[in-house]
C-alpha positions as CSV (number, residue, x, y, z in Angstrom):
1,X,-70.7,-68.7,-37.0
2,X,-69.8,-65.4,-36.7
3,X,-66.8,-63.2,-37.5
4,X,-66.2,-59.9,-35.8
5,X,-63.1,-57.7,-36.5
6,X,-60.9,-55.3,-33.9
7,X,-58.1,-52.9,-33.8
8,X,-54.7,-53.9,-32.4
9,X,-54.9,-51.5,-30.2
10,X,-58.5,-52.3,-29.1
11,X,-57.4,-56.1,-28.5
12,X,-54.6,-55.0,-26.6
13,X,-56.2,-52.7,-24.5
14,X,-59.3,-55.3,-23.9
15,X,-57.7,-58.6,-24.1
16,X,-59.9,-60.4,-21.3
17,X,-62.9,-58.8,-22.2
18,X,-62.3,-59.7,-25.6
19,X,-62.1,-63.3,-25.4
20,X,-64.5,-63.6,-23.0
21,X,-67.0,-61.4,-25.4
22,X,-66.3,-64.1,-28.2
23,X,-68.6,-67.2,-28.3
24,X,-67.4,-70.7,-29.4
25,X,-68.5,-70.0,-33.5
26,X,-67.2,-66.8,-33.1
27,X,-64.2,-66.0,-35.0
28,X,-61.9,-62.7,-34.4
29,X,-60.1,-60.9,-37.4
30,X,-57.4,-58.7,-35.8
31,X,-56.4,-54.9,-38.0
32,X,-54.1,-53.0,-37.7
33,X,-54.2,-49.1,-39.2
34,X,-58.0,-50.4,-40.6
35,X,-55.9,-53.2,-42.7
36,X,-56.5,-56.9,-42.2
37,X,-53.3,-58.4,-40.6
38,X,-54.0,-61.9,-41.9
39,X,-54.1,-63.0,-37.8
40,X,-57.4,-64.3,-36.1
41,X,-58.4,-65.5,-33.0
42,X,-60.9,-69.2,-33.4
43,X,-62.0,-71.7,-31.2
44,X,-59.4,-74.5,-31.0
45,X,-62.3,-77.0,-31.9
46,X,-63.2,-75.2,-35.0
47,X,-59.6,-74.4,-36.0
48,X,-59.3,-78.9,-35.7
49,X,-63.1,-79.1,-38.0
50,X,-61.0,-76.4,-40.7
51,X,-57.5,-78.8,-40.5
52,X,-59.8,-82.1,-41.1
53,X,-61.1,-80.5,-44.3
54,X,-57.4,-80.0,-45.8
55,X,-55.4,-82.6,-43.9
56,X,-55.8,-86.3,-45.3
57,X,-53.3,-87.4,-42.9
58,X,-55.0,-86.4,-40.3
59,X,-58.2,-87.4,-40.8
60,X,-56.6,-90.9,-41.1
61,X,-55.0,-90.9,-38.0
62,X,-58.5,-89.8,-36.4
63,X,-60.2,-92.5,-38.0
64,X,-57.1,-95.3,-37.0
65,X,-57.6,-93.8,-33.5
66,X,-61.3,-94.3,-33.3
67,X,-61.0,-98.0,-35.0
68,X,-58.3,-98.6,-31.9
69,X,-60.7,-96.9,-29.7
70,X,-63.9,-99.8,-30.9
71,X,-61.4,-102.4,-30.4
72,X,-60.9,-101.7,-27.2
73,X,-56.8,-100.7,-27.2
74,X,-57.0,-97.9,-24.9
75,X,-55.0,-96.9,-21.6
76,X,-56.2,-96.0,-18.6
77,X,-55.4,-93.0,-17.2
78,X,-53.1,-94.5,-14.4
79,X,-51.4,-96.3,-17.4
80,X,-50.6,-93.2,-19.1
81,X,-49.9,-90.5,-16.1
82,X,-49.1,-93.3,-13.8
83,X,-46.9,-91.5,-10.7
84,X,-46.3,-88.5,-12.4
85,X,-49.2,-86.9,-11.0
């Protein structure tokens, strides 16, 4: 994992590049007048790994969801989109 950091303008001006520029580890600290804004741009996997570590709800709802998952009580996709799409 690496972090990088940019300007506000820089980011603004170079949005596409940008994000195309980052790699999936990579996270983004944004400034603003050379000061830290507190903002960042992460993957949204790595952002989910970060909220398992602090979230003990969560991390039991991932674990019910895989036990449902072994048992078998799943939808199909038809079951869930059905005519919609």
């Amino acid at each position: 994992m690496s972090t990088k950091t940019i300007d506000t303008t820089d980011l603004r001006n170079n949005l596409s590049a940008t994000i195309k520029g980052l790699g999936r580890e990579d996270i983004l600290f944004i400034k603003s007048r050379g000061k830290l804004t507190g903002k960042v741009i992460i993957d949204d996997e790595i952002l989910e790994d970060l909220l398992l570590l602090q979230d003990t709800d969560y991390i039991k709802s991932i674990a019910s969801a895989r036990e449902e998952i072994k048992r078998g009580e799943t939808y199909t996709f038809d079951e869930v989109f059905g005519d919609v799409l």
